[in-house]
Steps between C-alpha positions, in 0.01 A plus 500: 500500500848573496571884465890488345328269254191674408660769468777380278208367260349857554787659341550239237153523355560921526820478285283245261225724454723821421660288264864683502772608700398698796678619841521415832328798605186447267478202612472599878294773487234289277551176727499715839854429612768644616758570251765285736292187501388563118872438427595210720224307351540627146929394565321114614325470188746629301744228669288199418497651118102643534575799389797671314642830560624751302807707599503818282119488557520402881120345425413162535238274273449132500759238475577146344381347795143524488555353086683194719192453722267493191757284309168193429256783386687638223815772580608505166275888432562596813878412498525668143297791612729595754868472350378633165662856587873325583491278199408830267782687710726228378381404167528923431887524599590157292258519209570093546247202583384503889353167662364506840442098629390352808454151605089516562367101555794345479508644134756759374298771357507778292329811724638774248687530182553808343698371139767705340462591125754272349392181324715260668213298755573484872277235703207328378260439740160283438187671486492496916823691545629188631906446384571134372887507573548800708857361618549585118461851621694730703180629664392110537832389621476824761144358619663206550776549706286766742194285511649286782640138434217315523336647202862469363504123566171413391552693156848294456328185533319546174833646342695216210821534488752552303301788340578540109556880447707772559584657880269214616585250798723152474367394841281556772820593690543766262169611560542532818810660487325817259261508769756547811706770231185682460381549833866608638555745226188610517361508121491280159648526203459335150668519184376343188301189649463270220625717257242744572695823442345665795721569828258631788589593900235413763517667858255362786218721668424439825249570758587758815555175723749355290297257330514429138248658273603489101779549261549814277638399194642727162617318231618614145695390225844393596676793289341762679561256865833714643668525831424874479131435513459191718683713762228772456221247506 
């Protein structure tokens, strides 16, 4: 066997079984390793987004990654499990509607929603998670654009166009063009799709390598939708 390896899994099943954040010199003295190569390996899998660190903490735990890996199990528990504490962080400063979706199967999905108190409805998805229109959605239209362009393409082939309805798209060229504006600026914004009263502002999350991993979405009724706290969000 390879030793970097085994020993990599070694530490990855450790932080599993604790379950929470831990340090870098826990985990050295329970693996048997020196605290220097404890944190080069710990800095590797944190780099290909296997486990997440914590700066105020300086702990690590596991990361989005491994979710990725089991992606044709079912990541949607685990997924939810583990951003639960940012989305309750968030939800608790806004008091408005959080979303949390990820493109899982070639399916935009719903991995967490924590919904606001106010009547006015947000997303409807089926009894799977699974979005019908997420380019409807700021959080959708977010997947989109950060999913890479062949999802993109294949998901505009099924598109009709001209779409009837409010902040909708003439043209696959327009399409496109959201998708481009999205990715350079680096979030999503809606306002009132199809008269729906709701404006919403979706950031991506991504993995420690860069990759793509989900969009964070809060939406809320377009009265209480200011520049004041989009900036904040």
């Amino acid at each position: 066997m390879i030793q970097s390896v085994e020993r990599a899994i070694d530490i990855l099943n450790e932080i599993s079984r604790r379950g929470d954040w831990i340090g870098v010199r826990e985990i050295a003295r329970v693996m048997n390793l020196k605290v220097p190569t404890t944190q080069q390996m710990l800095k590797t899998l944190l780099a290909k987004g296997f486990l997440e660190f914590d700066e105020e903490r300086r702990q690590y735990r596991l990361g989005l990654g491994l979710w990725v890996l089991a992606e044709k199990v079912n990541p949607l528990g685990g997924l939810a499990k583990l951003i639960t504490p940012h989305v309750e962080t968030i939800f608790r400063q806004f008091g408005e509607t959080v979303v949390a979706l990820a493109l899982i199967n070639n399916k935009v999905q719903v991995v967490l929603w924590r919904q606001s108190s106010h009547s006015l409805a947000v997303i409807v998805p089926d009894e799977k998670g699974i979005i019908a229109d997420p380019h409807h959605l700021a959080g959708g239209r977010v997947v989109l654009a950060f999913s890479g362009r062949l999802f993109q393409e294949s998901y505009l082939k099924n598109l009709h166009f001209p779409e009837v309805g409010k902040n909708l798209f003439r043209d696959a060229e327009e399409f496109t063009a959201e998708m481009e504006r999205i990715r350079t600026q680096g979030y999503a914004v809606t306002k009132d799709v199809i008269n729906s009263g709701i404006g919403a502002l979706t950031v991506p999350i991504f993995y420690g390598n860069g990759d793509f991993a989900m969009a964070l979405a809060s939406s809320m009724p377009l009265n209480r939708f200011g520049t004041k706290k989009k900036d904040r969000y």
